[in-house]
Every structure is written in structure tokens, then in C-alpha cells.
Z-matrix of the N, CA and C atoms (Angstrom, degrees):
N
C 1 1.451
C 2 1.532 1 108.90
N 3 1.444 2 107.35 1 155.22
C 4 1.745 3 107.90 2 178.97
C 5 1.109 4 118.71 3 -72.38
N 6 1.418 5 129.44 4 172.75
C 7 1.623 6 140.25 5 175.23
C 8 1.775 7 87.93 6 -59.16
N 9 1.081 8 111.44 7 130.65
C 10 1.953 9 112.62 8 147.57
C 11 0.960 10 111.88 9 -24.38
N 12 1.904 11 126.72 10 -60.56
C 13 1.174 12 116.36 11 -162.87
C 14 2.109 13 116.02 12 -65.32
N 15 1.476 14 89.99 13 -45.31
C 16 1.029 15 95.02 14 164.60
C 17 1.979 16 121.33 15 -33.06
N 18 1.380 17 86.35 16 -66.49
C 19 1.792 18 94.82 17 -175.99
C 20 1.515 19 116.30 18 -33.74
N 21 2.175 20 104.51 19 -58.66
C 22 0.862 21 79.32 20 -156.31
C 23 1.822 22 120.61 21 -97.09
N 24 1.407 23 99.60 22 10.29
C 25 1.638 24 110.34 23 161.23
C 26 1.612 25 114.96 24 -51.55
N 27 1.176 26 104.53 25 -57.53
C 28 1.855 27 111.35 26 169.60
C 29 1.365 28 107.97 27 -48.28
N 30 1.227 29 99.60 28 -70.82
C 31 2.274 30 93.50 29 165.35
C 32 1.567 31 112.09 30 -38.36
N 33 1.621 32 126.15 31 -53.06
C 34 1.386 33 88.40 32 -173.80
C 35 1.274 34 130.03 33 -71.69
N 36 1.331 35 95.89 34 -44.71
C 37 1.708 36 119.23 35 166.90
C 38 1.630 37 107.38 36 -23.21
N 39 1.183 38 130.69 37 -29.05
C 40 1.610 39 126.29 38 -143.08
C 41 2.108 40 79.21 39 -114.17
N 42 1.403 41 119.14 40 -11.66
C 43 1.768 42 121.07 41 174.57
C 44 0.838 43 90.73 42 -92.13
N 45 1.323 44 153.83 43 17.31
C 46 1.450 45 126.12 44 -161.52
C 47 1.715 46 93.50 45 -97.65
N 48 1.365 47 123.75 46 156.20
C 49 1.371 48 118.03 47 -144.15
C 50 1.196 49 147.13 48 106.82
N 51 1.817 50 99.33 49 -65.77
C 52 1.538 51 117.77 50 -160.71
C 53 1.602 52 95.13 51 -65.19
N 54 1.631 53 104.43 52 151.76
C 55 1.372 54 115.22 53 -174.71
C 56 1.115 55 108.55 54 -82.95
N 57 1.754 56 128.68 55 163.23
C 58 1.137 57 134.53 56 -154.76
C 59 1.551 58 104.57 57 -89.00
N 60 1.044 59 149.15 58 124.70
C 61 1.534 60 145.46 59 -158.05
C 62 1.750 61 111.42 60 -162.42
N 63 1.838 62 104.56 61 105.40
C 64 1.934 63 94.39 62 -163.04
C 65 1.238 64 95.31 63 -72.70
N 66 1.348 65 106.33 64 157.23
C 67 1.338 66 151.34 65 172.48
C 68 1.897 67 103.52 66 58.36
N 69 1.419 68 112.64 67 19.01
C 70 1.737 69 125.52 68 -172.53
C 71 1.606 70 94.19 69 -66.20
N 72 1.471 71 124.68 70 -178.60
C 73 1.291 72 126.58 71 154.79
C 74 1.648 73 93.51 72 171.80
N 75 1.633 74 103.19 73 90.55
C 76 1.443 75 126.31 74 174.71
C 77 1.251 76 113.60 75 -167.96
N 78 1.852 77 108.13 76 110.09
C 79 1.474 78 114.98 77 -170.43
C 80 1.421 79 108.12 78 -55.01
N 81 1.283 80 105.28 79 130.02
C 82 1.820 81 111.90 80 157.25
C 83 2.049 82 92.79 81 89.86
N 84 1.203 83 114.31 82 7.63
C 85 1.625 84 95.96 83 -175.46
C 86 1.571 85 97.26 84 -128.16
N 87 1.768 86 112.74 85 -44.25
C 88 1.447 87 104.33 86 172.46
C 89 2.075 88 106.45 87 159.63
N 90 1.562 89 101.63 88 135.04
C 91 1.275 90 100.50 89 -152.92
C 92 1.350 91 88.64 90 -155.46
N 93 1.653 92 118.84 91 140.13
C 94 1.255 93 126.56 92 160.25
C 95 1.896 94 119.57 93 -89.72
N 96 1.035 95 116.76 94 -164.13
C 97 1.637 96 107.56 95 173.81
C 98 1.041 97 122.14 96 -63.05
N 99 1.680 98 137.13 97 -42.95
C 100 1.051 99 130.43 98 174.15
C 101 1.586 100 116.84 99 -91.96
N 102 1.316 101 115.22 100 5.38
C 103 1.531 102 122.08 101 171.62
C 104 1.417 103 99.82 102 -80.98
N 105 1.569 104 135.32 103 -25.75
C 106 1.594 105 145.39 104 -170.34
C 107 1.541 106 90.01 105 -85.14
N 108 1.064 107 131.91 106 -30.87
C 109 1.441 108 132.70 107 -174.50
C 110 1.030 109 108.26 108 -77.75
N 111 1.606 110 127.27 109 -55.97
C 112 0.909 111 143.40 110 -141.42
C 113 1.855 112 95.13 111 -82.98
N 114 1.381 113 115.84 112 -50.42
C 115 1.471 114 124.92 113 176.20
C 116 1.607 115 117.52 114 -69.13
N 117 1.231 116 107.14 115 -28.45
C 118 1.674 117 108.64 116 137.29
C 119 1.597 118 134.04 117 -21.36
N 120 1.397 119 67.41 118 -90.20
C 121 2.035 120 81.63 119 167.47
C 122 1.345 121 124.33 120 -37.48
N 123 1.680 122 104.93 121 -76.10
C 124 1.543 123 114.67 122 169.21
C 125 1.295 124 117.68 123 -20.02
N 126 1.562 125 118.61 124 -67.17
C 127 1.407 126 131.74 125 -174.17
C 128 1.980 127 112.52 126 -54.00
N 129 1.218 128 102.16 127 -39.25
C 130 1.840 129 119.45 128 157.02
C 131 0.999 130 113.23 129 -47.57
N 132 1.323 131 112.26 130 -75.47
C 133 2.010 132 120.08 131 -153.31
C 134 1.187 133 108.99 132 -135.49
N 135 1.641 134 121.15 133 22.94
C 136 1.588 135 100.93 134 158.35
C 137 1.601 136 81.43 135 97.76
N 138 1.826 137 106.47 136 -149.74
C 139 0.851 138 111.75 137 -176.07
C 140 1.701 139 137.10 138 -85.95
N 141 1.255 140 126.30 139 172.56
C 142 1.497 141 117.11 140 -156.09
C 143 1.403 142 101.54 141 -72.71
N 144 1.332 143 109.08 142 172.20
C 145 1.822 144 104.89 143 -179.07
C 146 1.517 145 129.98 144 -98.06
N 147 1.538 146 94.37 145 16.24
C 148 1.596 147 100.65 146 -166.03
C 149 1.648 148 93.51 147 -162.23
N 150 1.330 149 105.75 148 161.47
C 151 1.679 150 131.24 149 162.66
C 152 1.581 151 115.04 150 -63.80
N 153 1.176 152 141.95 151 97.12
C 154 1.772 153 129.64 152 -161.71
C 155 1.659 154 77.74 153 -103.20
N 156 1.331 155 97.39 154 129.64
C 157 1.694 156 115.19 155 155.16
C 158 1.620 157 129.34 156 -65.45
N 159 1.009 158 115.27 157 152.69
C 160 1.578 159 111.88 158 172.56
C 161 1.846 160 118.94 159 -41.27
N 162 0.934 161 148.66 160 155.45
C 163 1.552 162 133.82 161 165.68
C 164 1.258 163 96.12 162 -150.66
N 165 1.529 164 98.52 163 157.20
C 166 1.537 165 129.65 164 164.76
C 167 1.133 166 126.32 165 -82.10
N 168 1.294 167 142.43 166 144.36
C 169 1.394 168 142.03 167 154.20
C 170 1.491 169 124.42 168 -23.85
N 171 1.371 170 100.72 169 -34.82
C 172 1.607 171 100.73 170 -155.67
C 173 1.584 172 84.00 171 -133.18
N 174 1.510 173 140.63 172 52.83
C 175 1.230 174 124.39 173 -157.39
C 176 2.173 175 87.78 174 -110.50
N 177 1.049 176 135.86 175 -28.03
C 178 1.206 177 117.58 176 161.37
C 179 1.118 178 122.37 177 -78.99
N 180 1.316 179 129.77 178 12.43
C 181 1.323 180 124.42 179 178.82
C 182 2.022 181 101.32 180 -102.68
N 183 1.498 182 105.15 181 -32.31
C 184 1.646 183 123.03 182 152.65
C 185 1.560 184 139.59 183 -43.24
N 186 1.682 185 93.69 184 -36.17
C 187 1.263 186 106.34 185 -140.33
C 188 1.716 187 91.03 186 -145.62
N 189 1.619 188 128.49 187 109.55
C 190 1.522 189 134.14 188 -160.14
C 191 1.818 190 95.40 189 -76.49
N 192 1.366 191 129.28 190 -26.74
C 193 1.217 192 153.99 191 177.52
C 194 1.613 193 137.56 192 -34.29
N 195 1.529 194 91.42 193 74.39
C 196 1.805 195 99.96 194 -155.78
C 197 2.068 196 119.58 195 -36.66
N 198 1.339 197 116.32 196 40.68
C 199 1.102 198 103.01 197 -140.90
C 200 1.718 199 107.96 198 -73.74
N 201 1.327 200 111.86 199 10.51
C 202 1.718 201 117.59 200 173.32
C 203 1.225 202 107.83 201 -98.09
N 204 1.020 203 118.42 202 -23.26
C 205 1.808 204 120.64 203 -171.56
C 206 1.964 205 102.58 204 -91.13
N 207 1.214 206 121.59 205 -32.53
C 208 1.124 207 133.50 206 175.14
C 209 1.325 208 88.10 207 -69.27
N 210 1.604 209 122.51 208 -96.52
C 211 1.190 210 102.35 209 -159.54
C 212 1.799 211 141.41 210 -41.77
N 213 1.613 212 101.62 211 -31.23
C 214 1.465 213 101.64 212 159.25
C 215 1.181 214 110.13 213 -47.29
N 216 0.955 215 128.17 214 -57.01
C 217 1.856 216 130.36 215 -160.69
C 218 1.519 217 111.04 216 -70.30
N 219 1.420 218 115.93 217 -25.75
C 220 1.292 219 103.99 218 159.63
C 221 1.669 220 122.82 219 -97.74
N 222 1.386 221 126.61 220 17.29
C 223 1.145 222 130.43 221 177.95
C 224 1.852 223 131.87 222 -113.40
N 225 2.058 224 77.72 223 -40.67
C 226 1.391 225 84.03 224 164.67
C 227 1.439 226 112.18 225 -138.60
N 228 1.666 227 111.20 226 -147.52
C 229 1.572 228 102.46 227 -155.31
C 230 0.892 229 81.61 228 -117.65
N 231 1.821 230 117.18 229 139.03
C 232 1.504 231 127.16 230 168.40
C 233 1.250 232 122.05 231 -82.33
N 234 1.283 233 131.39 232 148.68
C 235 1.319 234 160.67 233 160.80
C 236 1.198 235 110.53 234 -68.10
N 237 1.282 236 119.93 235 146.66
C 238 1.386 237 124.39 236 159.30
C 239 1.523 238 132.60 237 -83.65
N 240 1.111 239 117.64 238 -15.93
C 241 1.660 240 129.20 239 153.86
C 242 1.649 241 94.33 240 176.99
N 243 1.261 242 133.15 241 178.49
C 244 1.537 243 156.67 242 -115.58
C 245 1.312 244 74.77 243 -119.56
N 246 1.603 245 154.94 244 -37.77
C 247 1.218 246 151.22 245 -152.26
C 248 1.542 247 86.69 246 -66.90
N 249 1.730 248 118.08 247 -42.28
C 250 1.144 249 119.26 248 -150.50
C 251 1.822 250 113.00 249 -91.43
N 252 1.696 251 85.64 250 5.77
C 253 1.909 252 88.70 251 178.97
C 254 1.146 253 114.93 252 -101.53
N 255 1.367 254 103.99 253 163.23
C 256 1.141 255 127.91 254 178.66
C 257 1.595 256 110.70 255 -114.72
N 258 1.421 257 119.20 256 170.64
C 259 1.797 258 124.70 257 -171.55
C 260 1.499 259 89.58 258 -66.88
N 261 0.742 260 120.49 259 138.30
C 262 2.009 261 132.53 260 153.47
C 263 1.911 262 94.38 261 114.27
N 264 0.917 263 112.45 262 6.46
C 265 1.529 264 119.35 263 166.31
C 266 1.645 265 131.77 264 -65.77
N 267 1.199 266 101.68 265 117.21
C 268 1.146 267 95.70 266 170.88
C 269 1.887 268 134.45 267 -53.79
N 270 1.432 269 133.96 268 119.85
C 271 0.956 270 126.65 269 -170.84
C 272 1.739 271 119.00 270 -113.15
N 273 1.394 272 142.13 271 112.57
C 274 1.104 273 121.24 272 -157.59
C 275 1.895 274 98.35 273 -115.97
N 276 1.229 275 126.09 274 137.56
C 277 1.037 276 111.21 275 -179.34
C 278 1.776 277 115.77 276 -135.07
N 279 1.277 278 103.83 277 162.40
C 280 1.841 279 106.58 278 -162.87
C 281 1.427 280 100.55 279 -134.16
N 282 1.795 281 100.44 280 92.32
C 283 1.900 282 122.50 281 160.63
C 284 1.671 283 108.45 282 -5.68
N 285 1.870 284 104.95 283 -69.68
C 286 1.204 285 109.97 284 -155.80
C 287 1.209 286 84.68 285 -131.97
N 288 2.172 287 110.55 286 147.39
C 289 1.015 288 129.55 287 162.90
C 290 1.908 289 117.11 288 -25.41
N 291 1.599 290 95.84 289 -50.96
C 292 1.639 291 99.33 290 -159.97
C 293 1.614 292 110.27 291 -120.61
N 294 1.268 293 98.37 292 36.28
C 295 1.460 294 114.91 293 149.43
C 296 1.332 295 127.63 294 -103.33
N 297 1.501 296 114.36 295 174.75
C 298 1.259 297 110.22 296 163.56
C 299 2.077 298 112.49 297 -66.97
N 300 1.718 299 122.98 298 172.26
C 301 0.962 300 103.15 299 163.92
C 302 1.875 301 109.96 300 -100.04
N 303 1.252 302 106.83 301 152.59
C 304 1.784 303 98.71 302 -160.82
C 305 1.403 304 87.15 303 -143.93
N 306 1.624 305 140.85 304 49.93
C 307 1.454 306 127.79 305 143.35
C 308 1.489 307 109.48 306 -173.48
N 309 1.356 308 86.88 307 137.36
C 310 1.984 309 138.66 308 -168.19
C 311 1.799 310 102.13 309 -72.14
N 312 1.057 311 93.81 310 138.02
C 313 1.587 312 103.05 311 -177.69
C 314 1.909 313 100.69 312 -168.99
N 315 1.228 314 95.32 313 118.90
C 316 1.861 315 98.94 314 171.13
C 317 1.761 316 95.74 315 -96.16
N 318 1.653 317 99.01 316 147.00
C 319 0.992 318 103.84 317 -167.75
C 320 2.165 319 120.31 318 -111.15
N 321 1.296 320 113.87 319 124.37
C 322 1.811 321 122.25 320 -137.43
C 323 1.725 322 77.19 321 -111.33
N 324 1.580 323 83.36 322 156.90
C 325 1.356 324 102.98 323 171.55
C 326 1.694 325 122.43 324 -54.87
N 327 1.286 326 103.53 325 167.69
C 328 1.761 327 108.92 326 -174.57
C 329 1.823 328 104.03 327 57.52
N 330 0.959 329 124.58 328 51.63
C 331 1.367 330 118.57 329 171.96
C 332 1.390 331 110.47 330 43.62
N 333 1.130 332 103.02 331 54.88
C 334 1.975 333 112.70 332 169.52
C 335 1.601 334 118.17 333 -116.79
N 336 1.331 335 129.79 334 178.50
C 337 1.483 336 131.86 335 167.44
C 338 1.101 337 99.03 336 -155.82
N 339 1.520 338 104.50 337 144.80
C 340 1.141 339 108.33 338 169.23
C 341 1.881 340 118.42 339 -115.22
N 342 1.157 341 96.56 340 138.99
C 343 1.645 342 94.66 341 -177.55
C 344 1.377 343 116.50 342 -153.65
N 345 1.863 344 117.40 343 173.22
C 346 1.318 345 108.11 344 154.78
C 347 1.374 346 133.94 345 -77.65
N 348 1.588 347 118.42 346 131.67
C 349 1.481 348 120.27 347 -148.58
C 350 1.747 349 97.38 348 -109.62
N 351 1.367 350 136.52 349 89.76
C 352 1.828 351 143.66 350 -157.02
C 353 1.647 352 80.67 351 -46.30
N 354 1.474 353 103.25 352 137.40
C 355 1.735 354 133.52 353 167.76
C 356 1.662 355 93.63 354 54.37
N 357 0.920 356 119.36 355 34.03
C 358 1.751 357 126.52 356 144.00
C 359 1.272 358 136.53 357 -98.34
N 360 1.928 359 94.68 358 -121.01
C 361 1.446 360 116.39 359 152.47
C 362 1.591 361 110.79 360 -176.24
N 363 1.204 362 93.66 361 -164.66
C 364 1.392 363 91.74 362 177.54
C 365 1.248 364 120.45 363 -77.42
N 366 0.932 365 122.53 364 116.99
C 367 1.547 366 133.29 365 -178.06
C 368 1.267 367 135.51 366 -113.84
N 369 1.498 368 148.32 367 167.51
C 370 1.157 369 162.42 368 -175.03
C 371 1.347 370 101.65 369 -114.51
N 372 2.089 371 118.91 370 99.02
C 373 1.271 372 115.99 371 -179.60
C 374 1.297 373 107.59 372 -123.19
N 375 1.242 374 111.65 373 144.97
C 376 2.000 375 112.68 374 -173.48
C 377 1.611 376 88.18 375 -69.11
N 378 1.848 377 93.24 376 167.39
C 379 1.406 378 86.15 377 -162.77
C 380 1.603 379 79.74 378 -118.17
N 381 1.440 380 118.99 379 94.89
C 382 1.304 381 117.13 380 172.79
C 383 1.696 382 117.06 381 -88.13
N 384 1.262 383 108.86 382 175.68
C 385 1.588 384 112.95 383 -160.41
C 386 1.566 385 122.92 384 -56.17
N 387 1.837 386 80.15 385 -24.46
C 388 2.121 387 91.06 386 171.86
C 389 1.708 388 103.28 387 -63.91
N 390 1.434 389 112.18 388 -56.01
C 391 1.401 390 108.81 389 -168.29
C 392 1.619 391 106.38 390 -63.51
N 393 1.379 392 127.67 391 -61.41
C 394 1.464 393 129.22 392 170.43
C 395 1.790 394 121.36 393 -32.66
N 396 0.989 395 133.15 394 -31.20
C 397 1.081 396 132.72 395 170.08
C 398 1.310 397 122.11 396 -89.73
N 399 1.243 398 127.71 397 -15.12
C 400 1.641 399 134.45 398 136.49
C 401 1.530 400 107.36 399 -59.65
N 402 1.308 401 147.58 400 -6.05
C 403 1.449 402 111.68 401 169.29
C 404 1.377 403 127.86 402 -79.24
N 405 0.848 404 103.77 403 139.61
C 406 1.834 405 106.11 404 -176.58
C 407 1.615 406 118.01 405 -127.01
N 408 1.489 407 107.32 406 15.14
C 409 1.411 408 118.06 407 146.04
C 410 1.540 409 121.71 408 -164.27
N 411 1.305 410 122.86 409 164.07
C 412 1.762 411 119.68 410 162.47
C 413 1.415 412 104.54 411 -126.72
N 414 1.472 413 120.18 412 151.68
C 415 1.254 414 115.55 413 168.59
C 416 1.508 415 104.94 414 -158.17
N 417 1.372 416 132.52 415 158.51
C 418 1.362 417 133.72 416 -172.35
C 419 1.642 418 102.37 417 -105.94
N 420 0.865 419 106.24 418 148.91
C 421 1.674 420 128.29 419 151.99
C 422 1.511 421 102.17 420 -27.34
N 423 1.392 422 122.88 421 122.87
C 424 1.766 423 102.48 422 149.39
C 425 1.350 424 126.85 423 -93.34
N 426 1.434 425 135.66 424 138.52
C 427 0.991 426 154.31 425 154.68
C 428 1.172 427 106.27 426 -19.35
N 429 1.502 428 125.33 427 144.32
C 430 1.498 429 121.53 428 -170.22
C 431 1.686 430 103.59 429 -167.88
């Protein structure tokens, strides 16, 4: 069987397309950032590892409440910063200093990510210094 990371790069790679749709999570029909994560997983281990609540658009900008960085940390294995990732990595990133951080991006060869992009899709975006300095976590897939 392949590296995880491997796996789940081929998993995103295979969303790339799907239209941008909040709180969606169905390849090729419509998925927000953590719906691309979330159909990740599924395609990994079956089913997801937790109950996801309803959400808002604007719910970390509402709400001071790390609730993406928590859940990485209880799902997968943390990294010590992005120096330490590799492609199929989890990438979590935070808009504003004094918000919560609230968007998902796996991270592709040549310094790219791929994610859901709001009134797009999922896309393949270089990960230039604007996007890199918004991350505020990495974490890998676990082995299973």
C-alpha cells in the first residue's frame, strides 16, 4: 500500500474541480474547505471521526474558538511547522491575526495547495508568501 501522504494527495487531486458549496462534501457535486477534508478522510477510513455541527460562513470571525486547530490536534498528527511537511499534508490557515483559523488546504508538490476556493472550486493554488504566512498549523494524515 502507498505512503498516506501519497494516498491522500491522489484523493485530493481526483476533487479538483468540484464546485465550491458551504458546509457540502461530495466529490465532483460541491464542497467547502473542510468538506475537501472531510471527503478525504471518508475515502481513507470509512467514516468521519466525529459529529460536525451546522456552521456559518463567517462563524470564526463570530466565534474566538479555535475549532479547526483543535480538531486537527485531535485527529491527526502535528507537525512542527510546514518546513516539516510534506505534499498530502494537512495545512490549516488563520485570515486574521485575532481570529479563529477557519481554512483547509492539503499541501501538492512544487510549493502548491490544494483547496476549496468560496465562489469557485477546488483548486490547485501556489502557496505564495501571502498564503504561507497565514498558516497556523501542519499536520499529516494518520496511518490506519
Amino acid at each position: 500500500m502507498a505512503p498516506i501522504n501519497t494516498r491522500v494527495l491522489l484523493i485530493a487531486e481526483g476533487w479538483i474541480g468540484t464546485p465550491y458549496r458551504h458546509q457540502a462534501s461530495r466529490q465532483g457535486v460541491g464542497c467547502d474547505c473542510l468538506g475537501l477534508v472531510r471527503g478525504i478522510w471518508r475515502a481513507l477510513y470509512g467514516e468521519e471521526p466525529e459529529e460536525l455541527p451546522a456552521y456559518a460562513p463567517d462563524w470564526a470571525e463570530r466565534s474566538r474558538q479555535e475549532r479547526l486547530l483543535e480538531a486537527a490536534q485531535r485527529h491527526f498528527i502535528p507537525l512542527e511547522s510546514v518546513n516539516e511537511a510534506l505534499p498530502g499534508d494537512l495545512l490549516v490557515f488563520r485570515f486574521q491575526p485575532h481570529f479563529a483559523a477557519k481554512h483547509l488546504g492539503i499541501l501538492a508538490p512544487d510549493q502548491h495547495f490544494i483547496h476549496a476556493y468560496e465562489q469557485a472550486a477546488v483548486i490547485r493554488s501556489a502557496l505564495v508568501p501571502a498564503w504561507r504566512r497565514r498558516i497556523a498549523g501542519c499536520f499529516r494524515f494518520p496511518e490506519r
